[in-house]
C-alpha positions in Angstrom: -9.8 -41.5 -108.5 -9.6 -45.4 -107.4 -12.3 -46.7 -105.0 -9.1 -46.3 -101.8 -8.2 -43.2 -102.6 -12.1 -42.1 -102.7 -12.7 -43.7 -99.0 -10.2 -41.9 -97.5 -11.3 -38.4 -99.0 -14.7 -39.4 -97.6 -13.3 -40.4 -94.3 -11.3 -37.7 -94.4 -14.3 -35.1 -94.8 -15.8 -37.3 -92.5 -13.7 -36.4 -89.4 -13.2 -33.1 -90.7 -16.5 -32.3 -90.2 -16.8 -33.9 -87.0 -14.1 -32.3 -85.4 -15.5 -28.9 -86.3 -18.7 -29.6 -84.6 -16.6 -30.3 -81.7 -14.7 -27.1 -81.7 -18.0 -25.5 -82.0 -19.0 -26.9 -78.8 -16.6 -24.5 -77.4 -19.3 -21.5 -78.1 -22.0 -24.0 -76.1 -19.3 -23.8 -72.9 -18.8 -20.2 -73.3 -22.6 -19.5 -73.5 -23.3 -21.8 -70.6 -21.2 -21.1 -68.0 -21.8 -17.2 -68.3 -25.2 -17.4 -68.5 -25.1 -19.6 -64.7 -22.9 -17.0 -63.2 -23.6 -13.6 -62.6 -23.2 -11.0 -65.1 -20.5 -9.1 -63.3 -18.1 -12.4 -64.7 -19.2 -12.5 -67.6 -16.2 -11.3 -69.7 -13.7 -13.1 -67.5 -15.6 -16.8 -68.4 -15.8 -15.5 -72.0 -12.1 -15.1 -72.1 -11.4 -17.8 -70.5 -13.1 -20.1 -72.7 -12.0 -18.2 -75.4 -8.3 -18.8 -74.6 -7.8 -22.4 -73.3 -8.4 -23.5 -76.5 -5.6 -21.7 -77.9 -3.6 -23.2 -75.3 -4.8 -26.2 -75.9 -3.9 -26.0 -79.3 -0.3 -25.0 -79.0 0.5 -27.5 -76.0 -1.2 -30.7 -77.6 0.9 -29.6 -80.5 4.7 -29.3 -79.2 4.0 -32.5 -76.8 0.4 -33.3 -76.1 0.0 -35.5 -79.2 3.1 -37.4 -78.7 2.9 -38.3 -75.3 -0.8 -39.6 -75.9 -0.6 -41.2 -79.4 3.0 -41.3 -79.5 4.7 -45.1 -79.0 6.4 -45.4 -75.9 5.3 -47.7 -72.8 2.1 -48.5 -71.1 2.4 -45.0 -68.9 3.5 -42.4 -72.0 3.8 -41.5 -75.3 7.8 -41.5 -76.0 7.7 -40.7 -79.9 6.2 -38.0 -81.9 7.0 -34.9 -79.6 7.7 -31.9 -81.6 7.4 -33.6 -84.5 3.8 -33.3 -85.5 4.3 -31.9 -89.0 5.0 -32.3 -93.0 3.4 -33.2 -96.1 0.7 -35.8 -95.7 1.8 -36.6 -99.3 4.5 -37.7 -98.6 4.9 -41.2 -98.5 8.6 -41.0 -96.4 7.0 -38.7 -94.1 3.8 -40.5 -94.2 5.5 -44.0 -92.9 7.2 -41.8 -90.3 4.7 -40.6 -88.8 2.7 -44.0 -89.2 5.8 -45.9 -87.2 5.6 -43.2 -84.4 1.7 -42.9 -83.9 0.5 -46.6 -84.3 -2.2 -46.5 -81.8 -3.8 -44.3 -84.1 -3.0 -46.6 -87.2 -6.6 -47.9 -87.5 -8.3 -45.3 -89.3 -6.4 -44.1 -92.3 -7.5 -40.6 -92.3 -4.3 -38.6 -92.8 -1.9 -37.3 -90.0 -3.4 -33.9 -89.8 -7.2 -35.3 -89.6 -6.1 -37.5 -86.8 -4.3 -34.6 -84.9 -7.4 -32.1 -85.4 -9.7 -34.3 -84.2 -7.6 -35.5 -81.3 -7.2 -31.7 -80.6 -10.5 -30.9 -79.8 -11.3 -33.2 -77.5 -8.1 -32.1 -75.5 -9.4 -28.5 -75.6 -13.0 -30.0 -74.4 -11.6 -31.7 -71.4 -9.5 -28.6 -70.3 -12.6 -25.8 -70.9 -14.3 -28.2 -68.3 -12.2 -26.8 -65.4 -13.0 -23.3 -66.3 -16.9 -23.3 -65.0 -16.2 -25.0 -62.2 -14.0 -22.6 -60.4 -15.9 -19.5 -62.1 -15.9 -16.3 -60.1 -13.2 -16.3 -58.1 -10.0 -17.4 -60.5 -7.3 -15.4 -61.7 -6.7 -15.7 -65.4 -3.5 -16.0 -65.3 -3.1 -18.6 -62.9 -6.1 -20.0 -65.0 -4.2 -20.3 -68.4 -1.4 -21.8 -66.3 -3.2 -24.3 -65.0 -4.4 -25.0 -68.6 -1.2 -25.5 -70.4 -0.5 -28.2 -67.3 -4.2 -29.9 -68.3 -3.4 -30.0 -72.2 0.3 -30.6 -72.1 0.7 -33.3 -69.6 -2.3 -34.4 -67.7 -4.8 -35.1 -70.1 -2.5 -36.8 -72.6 -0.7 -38.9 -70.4 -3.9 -40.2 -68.6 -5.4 -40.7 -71.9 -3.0 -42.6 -73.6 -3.8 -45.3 -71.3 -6.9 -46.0 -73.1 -6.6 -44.1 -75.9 -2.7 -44.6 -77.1 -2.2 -48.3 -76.5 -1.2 -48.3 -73.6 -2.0 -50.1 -69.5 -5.5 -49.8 -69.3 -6.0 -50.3 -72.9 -4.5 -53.7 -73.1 -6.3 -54.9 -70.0 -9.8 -54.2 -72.2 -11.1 -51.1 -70.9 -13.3 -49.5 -73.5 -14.2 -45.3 -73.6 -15.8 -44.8 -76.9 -15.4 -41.1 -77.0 -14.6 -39.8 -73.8 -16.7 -40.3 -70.8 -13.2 -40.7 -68.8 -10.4 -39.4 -71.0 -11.9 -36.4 -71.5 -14.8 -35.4 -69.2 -14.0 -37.3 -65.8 -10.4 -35.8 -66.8 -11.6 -32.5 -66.6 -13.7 -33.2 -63.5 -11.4 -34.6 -61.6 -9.2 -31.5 -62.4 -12.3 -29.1 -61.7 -12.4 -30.7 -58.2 -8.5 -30.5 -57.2 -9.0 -26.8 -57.9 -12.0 -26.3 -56.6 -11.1 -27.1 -53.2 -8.2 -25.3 -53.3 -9.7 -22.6 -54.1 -12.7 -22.4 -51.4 -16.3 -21.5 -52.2 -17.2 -18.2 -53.9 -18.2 -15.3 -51.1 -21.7 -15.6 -50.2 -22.2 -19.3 -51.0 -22.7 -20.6 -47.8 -24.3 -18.9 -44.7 -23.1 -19.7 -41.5 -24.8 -22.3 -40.4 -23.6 -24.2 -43.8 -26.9 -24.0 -45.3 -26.7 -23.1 -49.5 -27.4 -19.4 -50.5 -28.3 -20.2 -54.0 -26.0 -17.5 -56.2 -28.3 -17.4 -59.8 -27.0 -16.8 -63.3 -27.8 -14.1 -64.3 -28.9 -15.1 -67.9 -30.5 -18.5 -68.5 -31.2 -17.7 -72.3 -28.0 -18.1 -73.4 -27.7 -20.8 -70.8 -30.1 -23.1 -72.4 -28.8 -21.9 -76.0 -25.7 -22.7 -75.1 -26.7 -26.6 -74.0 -28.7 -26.8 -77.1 -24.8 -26.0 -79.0 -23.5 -28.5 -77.1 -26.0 -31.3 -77.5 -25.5 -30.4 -81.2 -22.2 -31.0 -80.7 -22.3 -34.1 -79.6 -23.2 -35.4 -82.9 -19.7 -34.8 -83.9 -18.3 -35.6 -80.3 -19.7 -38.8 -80.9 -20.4 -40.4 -84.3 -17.4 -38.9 -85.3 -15.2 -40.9 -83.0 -15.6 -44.1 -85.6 -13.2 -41.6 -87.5 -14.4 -43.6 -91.0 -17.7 -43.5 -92.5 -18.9 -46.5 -91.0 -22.6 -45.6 -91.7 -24.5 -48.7 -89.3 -22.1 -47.3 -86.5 -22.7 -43.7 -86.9 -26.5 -43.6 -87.2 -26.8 -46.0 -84.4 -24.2 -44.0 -82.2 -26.3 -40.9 -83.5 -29.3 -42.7 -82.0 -28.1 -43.6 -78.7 -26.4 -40.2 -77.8 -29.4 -38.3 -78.5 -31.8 -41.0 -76.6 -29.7 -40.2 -74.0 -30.0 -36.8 -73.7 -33.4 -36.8 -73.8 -33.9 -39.1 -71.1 -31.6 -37.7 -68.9 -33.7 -34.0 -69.3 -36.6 -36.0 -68.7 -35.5 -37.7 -65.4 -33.9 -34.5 -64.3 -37.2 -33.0 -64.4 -38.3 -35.3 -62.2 -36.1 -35.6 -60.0 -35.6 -31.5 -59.6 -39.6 -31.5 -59.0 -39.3 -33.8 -56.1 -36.6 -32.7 -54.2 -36.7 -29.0 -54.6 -40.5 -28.6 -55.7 -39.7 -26.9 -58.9 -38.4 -28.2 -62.2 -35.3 -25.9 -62.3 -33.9 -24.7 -65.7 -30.7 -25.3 -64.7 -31.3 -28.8 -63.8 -33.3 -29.8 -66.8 -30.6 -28.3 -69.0 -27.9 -29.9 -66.8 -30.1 -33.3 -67.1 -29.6 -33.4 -70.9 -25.9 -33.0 -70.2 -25.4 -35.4 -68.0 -27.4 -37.9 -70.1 -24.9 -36.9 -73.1 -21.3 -37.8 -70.9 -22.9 -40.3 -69.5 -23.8 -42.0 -73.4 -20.3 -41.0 -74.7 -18.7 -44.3 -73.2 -20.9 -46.9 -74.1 -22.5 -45.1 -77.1 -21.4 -47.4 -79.2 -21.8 -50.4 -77.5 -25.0 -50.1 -76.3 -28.3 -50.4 -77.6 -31.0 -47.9 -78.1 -33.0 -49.0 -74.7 -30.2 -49.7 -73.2 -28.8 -45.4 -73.9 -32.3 -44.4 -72.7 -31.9 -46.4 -69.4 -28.4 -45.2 -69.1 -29.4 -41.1 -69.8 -32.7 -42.2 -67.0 -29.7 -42.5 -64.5 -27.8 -39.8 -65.6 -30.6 -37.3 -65.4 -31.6 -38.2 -61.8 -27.8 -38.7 -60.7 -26.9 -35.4 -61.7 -29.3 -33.4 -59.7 -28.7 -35.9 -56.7 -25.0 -35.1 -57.0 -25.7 -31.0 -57.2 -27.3 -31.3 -54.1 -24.5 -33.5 -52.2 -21.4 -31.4 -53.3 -23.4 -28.2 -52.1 -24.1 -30.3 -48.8 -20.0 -30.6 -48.9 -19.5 -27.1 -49.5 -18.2 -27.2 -52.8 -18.8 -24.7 -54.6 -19.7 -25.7 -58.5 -20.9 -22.4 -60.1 -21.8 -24.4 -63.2 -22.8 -27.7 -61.9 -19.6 -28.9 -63.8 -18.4 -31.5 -61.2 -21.6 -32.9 -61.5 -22.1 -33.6 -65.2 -18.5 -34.4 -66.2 -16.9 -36.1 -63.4 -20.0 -38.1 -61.8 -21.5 -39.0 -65.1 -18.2 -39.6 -66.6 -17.5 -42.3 -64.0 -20.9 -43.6 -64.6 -20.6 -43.1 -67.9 -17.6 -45.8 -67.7 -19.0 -48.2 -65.5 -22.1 -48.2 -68.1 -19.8 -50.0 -70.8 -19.5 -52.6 -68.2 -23.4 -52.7 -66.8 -25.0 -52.5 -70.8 -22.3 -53.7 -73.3 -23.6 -55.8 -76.1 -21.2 -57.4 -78.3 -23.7 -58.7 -80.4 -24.6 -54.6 -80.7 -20.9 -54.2 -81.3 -20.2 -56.7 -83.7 -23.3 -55.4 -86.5 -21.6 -52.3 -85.7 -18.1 -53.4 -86.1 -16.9 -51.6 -83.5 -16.4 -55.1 -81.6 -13.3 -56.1 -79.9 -11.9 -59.6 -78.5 -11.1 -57.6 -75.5 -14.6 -56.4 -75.0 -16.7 -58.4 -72.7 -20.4 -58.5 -71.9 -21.4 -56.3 -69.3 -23.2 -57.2 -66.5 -26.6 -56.5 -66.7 -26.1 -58.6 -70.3 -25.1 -62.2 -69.6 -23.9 -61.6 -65.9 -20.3 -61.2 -65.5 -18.5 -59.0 -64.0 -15.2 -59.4 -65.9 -16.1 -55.8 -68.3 -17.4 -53.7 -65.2 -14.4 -55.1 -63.3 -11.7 -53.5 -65.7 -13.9 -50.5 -66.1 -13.9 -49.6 -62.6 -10.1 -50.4 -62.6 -10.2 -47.1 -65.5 -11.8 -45.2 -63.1 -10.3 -45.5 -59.9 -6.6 -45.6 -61.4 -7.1 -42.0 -64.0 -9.3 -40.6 -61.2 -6.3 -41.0 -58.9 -3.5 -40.1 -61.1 -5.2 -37.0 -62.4 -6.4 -35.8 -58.9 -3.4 -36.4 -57.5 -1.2 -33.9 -60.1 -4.1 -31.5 -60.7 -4.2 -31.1 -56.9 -0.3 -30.7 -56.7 -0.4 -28.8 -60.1 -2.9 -26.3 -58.1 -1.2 -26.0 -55.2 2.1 -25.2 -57.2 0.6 -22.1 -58.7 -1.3 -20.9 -55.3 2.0 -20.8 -53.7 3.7 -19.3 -56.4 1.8 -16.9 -57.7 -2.0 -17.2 -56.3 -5.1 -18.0 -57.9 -7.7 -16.8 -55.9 -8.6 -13.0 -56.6 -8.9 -10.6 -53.5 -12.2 -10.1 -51.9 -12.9 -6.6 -53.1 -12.2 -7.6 -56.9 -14.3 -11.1 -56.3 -17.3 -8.5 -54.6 -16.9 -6.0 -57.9 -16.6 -8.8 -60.3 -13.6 -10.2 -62.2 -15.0 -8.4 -65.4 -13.5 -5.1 -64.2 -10.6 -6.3 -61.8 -9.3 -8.7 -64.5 -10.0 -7.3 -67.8 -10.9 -3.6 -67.2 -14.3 -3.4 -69.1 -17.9 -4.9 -68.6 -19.9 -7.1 -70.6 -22.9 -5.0 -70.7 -21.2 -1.7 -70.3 -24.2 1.0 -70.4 -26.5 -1.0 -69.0 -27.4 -1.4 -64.7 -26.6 -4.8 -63.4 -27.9 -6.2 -60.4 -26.8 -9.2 -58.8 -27.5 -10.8 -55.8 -23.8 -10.9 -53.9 
């Protein structure tokens, strides 16, 4: 085997590897978001983690991939849409593919590699909806909603960073996701959410918060510790080549991150509730994490601790506010994606180093210094632009997306099923059938 052929079977394993962490991450959602809701829902989250990402993997399939990798114009993907397919060993089929996909032409993993790991993070972004409007959502409308997510909102919205196109040529710079994928979700979480109202017992009348508690925070906190293992795919793994300087130091700063952010949740949770709440200190450690998976590799190790000290206090700053708003985050999932996300974002403008990026090579001549660096504003400027234009755009669809299906065919379950649980209305069978549940609504 020549030295070529041996760096892409190492690249290949590489991303392989990567991507299977991230996929694994969909246990760390599932284990979360039933463990902060009550146990009479517990089946109906499990399934519905459980199934969005096989929708996810059969929409990004037929057109997903090609309308976010595919060439085409700055807004979409026009190539490579139900074409994903034959043998990488090919080298007719290989130049095909390579002529339809070039945003993707940088790493040289082959066209299945590429399409896996692409995959997951489109299943990551649409599992994000499903704690957010936890409790009170019909699964069907549900895994509607999801085929919209995976099929045409997130890979249109990302393939103007990701696939070549607007945003991308104006310099705006998402490592591995903080926007694409979890202010994508969030933004979607939110159109929903407020379609949907908060659960029944949320509120009193007077709008003050009756706090709803999950009902198991041991496999709450196992599931963040999944997920923050995770990461280490989520993140490293988006040099999609063994770059070894970039991964360790990408390792590095995600996992400073996170521990800052935990830290400074802590904190903040002690101050203004008077405890140091589980669920904030777990959701501390996550913020911290989306916050990192912008800049991550742009970034240096003091600078990913200052960014996850932000994160941590932002995120329990923001459960307060949307609960001052009335809406209702079961999950806290509005939060940690879509607030850190868009932090997350305007990070690579506040701590980008190109000096960082260059020993890293994971430099660009359309990456700029960010402000808090040498001063200017021209990085943050174009970041923000990422930000306000995707948060609009996916808003905007999501909310008519949601609306769509409410009128249609509804997606809130009636009162007496939401009072009994979804568990039993939805699914017909209990997650902990034998034993007596109490809950507090």
């Amino acid at each position: 085997m020549d030295s070529a052929t041996m760096k892409v079977a190492l690249d290949t394993m590489w991303v392989l590897l990567c991507a299977f962490l991230v996929f694994f991450m969909n246990l760390g959602f599932a284990m979360v978001e039933s463990g902060l809701c009550r146990a009479k829902n517990t089946v109906n989250i499990l399934a519905k983690n459980f199934i969005v990402f096989a929708v996810s993997s059969i929409a990004f399939y037929l057109v997903g991939f090609g309308f976010m990798f595919g060439d085409g114009n700055g807004f979409i993907g026009l190539k490579g849409i139900f074409a994903v397919g034959g043998a990488d060993n090919s080298p007719a089929t290989a130049e095909a593919y390579r002529g339809a996909y070039s945003a993707l032409s940088w790493t040289g993993v082959p066209i299945w590699a590429k399409y896996f790991f692409q995959l997951v993070f489109c299943g990551t972004a649409a599992t994000i909806v499903s704690g957010a409007v936890a409790e009170r959502i019909k699964f069907l409308s549900f895994i509607v909603f999801s085929v919209a997510i995976t099929a045409l909102i997130y890979p249109i919205a990302g393939h103007w960073v990701w696939g070549g196109g607007w945003l991308a040529a104006r310099g705006m710079f998402d490592f591995s996701g903080s926007t694409v994928v979890h202010s994508i979700g969030g933004w979607s979480a939110l159109a929903g959410i407020l379609l949907l109202g908060p659960r029944i017992g949320k509120y009193k009348g007077d709008g003050s918060v009756n706090p709803i508690f999950g009902h198991n925070m041991s496999t709450a906190t196992l599931g963040v510790f999944v997920l923050w293992f995770g990461w280490f795919g989520f993140n490293p793994g988006s040099t999609m080549a063994l770059n070894a300087p970039a991964i360790a130091h990408i390792a590095v700063t995600t996992n400073s991150a996170a521990a800052a952010a935990a830290l400074s949740a802590t904190l903040m949770a002690t101050l203004l509730i008077g405890k140091p709440d589980l669920s904030m200190i777990l959701n501390g450690a996550l913020a911290g994490l989306v916050a990192v998976t912008a800049p991550c590799a742009f970034v240096s190790v003091p600078s990913s601790i200052f960014i996850g000290l932000i994160a941590g206090g932002l995120v329990v700053l923001a459960v307060l506010f949307f609960d001052r708003l009335r809406i209702d985050d079961p999950v806290g999932a509005l939060s940690v994606h879509l607030v850190n996300g868009v932090f997350g974002t305007l990070a690579v403008g506040l701590f980008a180093d190109k000096r960082v990026a260059s020993a890293l090579g994971t430099d660009s001549p359309l990456l700029s210094n960010g402000l808090l660096v040498d001063g200017t504003l021209k990085q943050l400027g174009v970041q923000a632009l990422g930000v306000i234009s995707v948060g609009a755009f996916v808003f905007a669809v999501a909310f008519v997306l949601w609306l769509v299906i409410k009128v249609t065919m509804g997606i809130r379950v009636s009162r007496e099923e939401e009072m009994r649980g979804l568990d039993i209305g939805e699914h017909g069978m209990e997650a902990y059938a034998g034993f007596q549940v109490f809950t507090n609504t």
